[in-house]
Backbone as JSON Lines, residues from 0, in Angstrom:
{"i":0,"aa":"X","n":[15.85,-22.4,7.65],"ca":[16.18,-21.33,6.73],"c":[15.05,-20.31,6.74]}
{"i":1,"aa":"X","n":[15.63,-19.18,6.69],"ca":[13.91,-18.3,7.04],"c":[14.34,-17.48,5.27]}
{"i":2,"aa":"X","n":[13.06,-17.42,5.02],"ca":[12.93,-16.89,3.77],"c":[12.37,-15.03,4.09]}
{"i":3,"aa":"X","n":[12.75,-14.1,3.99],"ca":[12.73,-12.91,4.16],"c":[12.16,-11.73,2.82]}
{"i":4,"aa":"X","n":[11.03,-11.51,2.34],"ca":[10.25,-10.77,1.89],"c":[11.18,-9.59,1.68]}
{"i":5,"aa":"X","n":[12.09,-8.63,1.15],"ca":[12.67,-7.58,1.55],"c":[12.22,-6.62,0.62]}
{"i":6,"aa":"X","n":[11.93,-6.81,-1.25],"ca":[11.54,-5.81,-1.77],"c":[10.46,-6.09,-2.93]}
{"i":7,"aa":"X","n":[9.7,-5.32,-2.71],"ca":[8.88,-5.35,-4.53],"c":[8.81,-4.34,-4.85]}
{"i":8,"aa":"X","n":[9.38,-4.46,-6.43],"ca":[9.11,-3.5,-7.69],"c":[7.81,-2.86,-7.96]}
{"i":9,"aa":"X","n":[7.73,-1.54,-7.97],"ca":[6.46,-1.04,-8.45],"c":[6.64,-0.38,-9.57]}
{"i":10,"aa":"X","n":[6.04,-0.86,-10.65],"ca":[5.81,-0.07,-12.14],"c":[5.2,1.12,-11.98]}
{"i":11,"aa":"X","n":[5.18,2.33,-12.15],"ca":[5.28,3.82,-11.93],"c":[5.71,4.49,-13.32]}
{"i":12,"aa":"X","n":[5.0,5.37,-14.08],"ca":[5.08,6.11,-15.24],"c":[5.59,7.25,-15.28]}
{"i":13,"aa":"X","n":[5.74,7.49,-13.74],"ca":[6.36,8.65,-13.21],"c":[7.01,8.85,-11.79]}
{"i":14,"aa":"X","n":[8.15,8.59,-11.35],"ca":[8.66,8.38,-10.4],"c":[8.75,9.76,-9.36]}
{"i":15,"aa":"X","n":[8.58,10.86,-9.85],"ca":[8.5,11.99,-8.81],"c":[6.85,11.53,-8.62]}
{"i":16,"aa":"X","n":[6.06,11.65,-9.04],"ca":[4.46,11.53,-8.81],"c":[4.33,10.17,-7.74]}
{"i":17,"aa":"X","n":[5.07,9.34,-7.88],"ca":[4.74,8.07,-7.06],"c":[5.4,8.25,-5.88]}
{"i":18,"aa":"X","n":[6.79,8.91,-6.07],"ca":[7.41,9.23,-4.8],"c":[6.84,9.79,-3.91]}
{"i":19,"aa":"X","n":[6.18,11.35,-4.63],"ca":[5.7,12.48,-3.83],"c":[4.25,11.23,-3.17]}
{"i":20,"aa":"X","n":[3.18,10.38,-4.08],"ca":[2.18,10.0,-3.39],"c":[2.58,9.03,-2.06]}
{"i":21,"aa":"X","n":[3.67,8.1,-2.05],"ca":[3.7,6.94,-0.88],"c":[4.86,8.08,0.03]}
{"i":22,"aa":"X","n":[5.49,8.93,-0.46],"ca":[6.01,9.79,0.78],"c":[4.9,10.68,1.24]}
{"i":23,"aa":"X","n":[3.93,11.27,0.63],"ca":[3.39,12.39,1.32],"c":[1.85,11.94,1.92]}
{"i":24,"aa":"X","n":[1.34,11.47,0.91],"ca":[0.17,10.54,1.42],"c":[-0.35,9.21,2.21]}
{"i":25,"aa":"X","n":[0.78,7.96,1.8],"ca":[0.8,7.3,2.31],"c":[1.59,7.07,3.36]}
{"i":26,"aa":"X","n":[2.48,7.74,4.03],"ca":[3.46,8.21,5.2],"c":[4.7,7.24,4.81]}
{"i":27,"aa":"X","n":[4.97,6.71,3.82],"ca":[6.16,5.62,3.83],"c":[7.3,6.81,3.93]}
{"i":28,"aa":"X","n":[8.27,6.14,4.39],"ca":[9.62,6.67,4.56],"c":[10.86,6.3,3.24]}
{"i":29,"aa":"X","n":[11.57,7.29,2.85],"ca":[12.54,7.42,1.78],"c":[13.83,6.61,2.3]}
{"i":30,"aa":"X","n":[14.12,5.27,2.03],"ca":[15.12,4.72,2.28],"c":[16.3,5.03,1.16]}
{"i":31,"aa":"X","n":[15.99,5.42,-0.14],"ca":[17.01,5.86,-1.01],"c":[16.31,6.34,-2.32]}
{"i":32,"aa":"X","n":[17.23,7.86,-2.43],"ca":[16.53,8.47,-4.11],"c":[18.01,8.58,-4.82]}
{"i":33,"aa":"X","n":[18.54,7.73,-5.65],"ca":[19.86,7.89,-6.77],"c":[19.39,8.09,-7.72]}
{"i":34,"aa":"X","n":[20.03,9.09,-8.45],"ca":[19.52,9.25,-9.55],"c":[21.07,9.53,-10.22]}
{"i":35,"aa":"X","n":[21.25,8.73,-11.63],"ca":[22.78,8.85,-12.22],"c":[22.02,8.69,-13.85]}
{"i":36,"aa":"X","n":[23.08,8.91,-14.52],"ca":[22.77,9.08,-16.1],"c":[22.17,7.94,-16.52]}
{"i":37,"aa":"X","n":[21.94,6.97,-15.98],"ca":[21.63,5.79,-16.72],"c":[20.22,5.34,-16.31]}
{"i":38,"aa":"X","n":[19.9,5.48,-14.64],"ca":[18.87,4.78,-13.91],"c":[18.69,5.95,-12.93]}
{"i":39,"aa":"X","n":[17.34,5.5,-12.24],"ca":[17.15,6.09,-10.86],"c":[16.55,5.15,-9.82]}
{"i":40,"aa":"X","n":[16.92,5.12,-8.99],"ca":[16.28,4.29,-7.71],"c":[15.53,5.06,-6.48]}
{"i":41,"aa":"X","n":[14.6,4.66,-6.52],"ca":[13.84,5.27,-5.51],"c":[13.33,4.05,-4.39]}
{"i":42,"aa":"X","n":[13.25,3.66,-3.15],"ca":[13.3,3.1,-2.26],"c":[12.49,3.94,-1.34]}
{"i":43,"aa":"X","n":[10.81,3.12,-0.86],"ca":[10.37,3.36,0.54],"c":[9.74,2.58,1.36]}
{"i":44,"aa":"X","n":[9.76,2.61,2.4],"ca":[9.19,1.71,3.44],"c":[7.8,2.01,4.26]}
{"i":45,"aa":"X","n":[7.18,1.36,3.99],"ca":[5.6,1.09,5.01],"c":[6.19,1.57,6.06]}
{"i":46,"aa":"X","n":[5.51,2.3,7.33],"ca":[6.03,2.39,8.82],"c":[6.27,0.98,9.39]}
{"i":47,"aa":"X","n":[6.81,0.53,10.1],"ca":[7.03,-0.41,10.86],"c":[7.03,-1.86,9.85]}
{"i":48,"aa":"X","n":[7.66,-1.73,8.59],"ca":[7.89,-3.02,7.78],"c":[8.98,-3.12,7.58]}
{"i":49,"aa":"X","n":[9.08,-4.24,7.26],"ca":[10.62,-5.26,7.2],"c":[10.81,-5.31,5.7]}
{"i":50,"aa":"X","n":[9.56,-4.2,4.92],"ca":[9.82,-5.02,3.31],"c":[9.39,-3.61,2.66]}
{"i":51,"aa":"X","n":[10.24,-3.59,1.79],"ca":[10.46,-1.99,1.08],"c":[9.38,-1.75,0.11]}
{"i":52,"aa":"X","n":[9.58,-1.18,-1.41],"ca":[9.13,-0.94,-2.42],"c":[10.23,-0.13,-3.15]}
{"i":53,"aa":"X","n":[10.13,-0.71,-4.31],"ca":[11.38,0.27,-5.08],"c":[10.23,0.91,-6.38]}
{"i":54,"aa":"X","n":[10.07,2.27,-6.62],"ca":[9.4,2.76,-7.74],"c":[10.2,2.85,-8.93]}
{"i":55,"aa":"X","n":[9.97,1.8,-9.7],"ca":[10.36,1.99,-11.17],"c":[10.14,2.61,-12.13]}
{"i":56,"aa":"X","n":[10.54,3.39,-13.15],"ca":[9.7,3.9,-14.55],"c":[9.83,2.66,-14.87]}
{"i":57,"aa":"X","n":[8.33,2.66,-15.54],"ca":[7.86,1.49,-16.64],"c":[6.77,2.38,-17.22]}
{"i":58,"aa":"X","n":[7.12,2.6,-18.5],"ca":[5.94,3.13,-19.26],"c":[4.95,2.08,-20.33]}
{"i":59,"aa":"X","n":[5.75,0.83,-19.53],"ca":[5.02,-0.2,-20.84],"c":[3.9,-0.66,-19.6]}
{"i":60,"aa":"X","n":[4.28,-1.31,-18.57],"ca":[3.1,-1.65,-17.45],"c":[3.15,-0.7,-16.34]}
{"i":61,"aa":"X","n":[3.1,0.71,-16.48],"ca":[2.75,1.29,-15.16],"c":[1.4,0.16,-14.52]}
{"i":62,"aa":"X","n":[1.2,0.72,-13.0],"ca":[-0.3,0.16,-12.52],"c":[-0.43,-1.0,-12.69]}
{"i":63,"aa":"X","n":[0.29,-2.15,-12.67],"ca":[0.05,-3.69,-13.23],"c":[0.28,-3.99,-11.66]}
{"i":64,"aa":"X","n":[1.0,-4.16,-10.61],"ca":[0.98,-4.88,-9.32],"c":[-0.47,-4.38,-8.55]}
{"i":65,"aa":"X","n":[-0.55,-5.61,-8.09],"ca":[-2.19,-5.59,-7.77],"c":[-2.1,-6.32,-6.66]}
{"i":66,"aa":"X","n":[-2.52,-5.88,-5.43],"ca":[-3.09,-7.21,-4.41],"c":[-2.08,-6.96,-3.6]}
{"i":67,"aa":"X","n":[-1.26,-5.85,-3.55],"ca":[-0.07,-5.69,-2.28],"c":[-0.91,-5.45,-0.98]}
{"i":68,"aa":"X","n":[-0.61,-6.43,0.31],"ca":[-1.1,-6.28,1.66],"c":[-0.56,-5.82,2.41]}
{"i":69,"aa":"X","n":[-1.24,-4.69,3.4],"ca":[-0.54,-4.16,4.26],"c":[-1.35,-4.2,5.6]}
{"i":70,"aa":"X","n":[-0.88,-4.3,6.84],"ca":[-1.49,-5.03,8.14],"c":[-1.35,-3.83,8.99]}
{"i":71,"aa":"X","n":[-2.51,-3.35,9.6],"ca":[-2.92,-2.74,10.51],"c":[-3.63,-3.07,11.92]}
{"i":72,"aa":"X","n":[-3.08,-2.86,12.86],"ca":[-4.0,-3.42,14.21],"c":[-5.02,-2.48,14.57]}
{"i":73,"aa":"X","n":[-5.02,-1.37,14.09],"ca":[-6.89,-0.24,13.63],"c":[-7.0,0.42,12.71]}
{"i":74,"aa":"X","n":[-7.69,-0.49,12.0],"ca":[-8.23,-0.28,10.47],"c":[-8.83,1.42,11.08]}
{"i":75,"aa":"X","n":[-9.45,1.46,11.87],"ca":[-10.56,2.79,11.73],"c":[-9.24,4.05,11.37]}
{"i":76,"aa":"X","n":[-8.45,3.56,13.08],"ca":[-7.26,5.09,12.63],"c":[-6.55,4.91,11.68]}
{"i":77,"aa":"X","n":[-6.06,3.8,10.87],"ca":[-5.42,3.93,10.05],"c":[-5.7,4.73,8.53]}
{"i":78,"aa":"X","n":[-7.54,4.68,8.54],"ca":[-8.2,5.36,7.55],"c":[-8.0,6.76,7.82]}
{"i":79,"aa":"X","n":[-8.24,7.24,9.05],"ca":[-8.26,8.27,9.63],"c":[-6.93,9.01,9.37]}
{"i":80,"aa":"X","n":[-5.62,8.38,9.58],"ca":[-4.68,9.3,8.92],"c":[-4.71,8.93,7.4]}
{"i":81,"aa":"X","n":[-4.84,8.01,6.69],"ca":[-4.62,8.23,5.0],"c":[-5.54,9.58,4.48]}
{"i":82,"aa":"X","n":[-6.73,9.67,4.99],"ca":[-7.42,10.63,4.78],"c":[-6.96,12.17,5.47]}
{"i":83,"aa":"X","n":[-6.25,12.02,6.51],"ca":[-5.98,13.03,6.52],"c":[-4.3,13.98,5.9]}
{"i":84,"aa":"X","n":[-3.98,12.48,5.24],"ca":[-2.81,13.03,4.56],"c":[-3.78,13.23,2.9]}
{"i":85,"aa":"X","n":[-4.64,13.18,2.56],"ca":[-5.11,13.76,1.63],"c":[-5.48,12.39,0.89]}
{"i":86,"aa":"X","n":[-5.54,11.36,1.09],"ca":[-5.68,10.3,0.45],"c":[-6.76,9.83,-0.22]}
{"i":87,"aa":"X","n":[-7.53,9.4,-1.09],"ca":[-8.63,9.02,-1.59],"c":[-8.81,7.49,-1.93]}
{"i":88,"aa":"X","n":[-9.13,7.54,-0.77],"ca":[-9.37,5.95,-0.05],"c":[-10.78,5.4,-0.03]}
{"i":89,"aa":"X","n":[-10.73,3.88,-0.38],"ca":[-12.13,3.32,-0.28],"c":[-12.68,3.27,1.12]}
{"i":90,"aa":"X","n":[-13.61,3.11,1.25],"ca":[-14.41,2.68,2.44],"c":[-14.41,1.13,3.02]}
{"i":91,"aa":"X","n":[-14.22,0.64,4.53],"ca":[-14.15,-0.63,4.7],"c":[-14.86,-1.33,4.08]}
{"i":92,"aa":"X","n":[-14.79,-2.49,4.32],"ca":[-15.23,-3.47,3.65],"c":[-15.3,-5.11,4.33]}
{"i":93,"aa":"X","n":[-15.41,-6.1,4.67],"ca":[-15.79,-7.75,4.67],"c":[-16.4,-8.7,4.11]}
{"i":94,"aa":"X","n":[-15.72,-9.89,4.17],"ca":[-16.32,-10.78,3.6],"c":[-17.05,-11.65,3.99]}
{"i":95,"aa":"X","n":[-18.3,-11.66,3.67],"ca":[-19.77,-12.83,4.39],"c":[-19.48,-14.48,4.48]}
{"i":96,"aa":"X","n":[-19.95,-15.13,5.06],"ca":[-20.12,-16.47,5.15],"c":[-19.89,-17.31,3.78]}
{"i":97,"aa":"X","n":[-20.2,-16.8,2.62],"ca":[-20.03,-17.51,1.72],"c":[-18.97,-16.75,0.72]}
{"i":98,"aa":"X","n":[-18.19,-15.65,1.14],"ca":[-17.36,-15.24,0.22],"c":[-17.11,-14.0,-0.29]}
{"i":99,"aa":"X","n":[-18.89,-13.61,-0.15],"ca":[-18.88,-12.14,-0.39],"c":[-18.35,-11.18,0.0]}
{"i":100,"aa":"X","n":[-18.32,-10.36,-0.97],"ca":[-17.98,-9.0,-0.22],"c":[-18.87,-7.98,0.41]}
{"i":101,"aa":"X","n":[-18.99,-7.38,1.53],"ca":[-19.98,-6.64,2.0],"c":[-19.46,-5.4,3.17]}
{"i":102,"aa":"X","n":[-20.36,-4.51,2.58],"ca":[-19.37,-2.94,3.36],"c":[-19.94,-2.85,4.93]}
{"i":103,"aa":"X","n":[-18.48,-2.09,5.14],"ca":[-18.76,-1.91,6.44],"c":[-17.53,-2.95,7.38]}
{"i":104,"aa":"X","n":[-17.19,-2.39,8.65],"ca":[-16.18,-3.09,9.24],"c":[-16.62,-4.19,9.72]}
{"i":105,"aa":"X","n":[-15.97,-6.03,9.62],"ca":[-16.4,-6.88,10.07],"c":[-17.24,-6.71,11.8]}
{"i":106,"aa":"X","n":[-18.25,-7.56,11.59],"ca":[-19.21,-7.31,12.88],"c":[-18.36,-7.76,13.74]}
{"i":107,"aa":"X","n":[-17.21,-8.79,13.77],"ca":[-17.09,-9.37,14.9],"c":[-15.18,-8.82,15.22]}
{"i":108,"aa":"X","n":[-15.1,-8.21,13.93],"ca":[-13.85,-7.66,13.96],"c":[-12.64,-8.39,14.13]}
{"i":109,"aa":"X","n":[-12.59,-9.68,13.86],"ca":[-11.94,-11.17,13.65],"c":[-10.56,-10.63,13.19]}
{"i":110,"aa":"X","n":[-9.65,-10.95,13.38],"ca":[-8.47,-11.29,12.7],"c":[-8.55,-11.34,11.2]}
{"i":111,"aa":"X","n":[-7.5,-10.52,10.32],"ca":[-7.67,-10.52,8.9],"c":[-9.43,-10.4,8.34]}
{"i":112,"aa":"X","n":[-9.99,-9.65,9.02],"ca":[-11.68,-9.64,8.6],"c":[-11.9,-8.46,7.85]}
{"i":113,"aa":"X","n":[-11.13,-7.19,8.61],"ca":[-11.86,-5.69,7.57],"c":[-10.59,-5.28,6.83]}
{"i":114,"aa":"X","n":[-11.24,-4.82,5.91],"ca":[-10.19,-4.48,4.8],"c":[-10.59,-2.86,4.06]}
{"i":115,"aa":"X","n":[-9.21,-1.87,3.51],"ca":[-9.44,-0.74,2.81],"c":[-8.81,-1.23,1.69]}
{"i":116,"aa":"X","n":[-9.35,-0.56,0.58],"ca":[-8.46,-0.26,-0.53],"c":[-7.73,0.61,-1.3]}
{"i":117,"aa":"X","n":[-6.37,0.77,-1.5],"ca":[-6.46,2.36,-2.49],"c":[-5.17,1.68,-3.35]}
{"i":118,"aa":"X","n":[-5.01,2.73,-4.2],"ca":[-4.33,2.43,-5.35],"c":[-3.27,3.6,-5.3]}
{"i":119,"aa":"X","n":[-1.97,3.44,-5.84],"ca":[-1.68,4.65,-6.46],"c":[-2.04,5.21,-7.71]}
{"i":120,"aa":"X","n":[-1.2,6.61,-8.08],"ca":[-1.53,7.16,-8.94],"c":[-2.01,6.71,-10.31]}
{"i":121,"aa":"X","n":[-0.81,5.27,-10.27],"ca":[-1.04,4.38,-11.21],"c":[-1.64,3.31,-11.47]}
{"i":122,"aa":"X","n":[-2.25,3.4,-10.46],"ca":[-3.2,2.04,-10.53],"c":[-2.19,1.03,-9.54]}
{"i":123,"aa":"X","n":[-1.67,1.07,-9.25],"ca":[-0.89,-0.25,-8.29],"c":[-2.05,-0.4,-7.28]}
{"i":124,"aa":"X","n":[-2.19,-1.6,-6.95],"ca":[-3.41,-1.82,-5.96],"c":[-3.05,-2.36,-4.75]}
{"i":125,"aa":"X","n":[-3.36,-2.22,-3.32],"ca":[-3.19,-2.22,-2.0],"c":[-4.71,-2.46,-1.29]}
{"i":126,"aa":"X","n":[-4.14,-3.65,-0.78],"ca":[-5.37,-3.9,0.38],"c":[-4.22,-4.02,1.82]}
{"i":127,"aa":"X","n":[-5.71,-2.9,2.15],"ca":[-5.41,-2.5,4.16],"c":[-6.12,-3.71,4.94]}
{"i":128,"aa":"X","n":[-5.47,-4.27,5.48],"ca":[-6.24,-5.46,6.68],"c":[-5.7,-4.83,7.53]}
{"i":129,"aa":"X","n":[-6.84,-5.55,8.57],"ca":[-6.92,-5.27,9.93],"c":[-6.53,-6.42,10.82]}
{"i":130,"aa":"X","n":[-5.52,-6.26,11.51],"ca":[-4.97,-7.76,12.38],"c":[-4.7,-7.24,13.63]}
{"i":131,"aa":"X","n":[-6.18,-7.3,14.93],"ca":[-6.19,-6.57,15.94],"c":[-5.18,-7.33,17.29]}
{"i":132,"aa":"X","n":[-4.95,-6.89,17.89],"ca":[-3.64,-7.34,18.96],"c":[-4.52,-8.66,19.57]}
């Protein structure tokens, strides 16, 4: 039986603001915007993922999902376009022998080793790994 990842909810206080940031900044693609008297659905996809995001209004927990991963095979270019879609992105980062955290791209550039961080508008939190071919 294969178990299939397909969507997570993101709490958003403002759904044009979250839209406009993961469509324009973060390059995700618009799989669906409905909007009817009752609800609105907004739907986008990471490039090359199998697993969406739907932006919700929630004005009680905007910014509460934390720790969403997203996999890159070059961390460097991948910084390289967030920043150049206007993004305000952390600086790499790894973790030492005993756990720590320490800046700068892993020395040995290991599998799941360097990592970015950014958030949206609302605080939703995203870590960038690096998982080289």
């Amino acid at each position: 039986m294969d178990w299939k990842l397909e969507l997570v909810i993101l709490p958003v206080s403002d759904v044009d603001r979250a839209k406009n940031f993961y469509v324009e900044q973060a390059g995700f693609a618009v799989d669906v915007d409905v909007v009817t008297p009752a609800f609105r659905i907004v739907q986008v996809t990471p490039p090359g993922s199998a697993c969406s995001v739907t932006l919700m209004r929630n004005t009680d927990n905007p910014g509460s999902v934390q720790g969403l991963h997203l996999v890159v095979s070059d961390i460097e270019a991948a910084r390289k376009e967030l920043l150049d879609r206007g993004m305000d992105i952390g600086d790499f980062f790894h973790h030492g022998p005993t756990g720590e955290q320490l800046p700068g791209l892993h020395p040995e550039r290991v599998k799941y080793g360097t990592y970015l961080q950014f958030s949206d508008p609302d605080g939703n939190g995203w870590l960038v790994q690096e998982v080289p071919a």
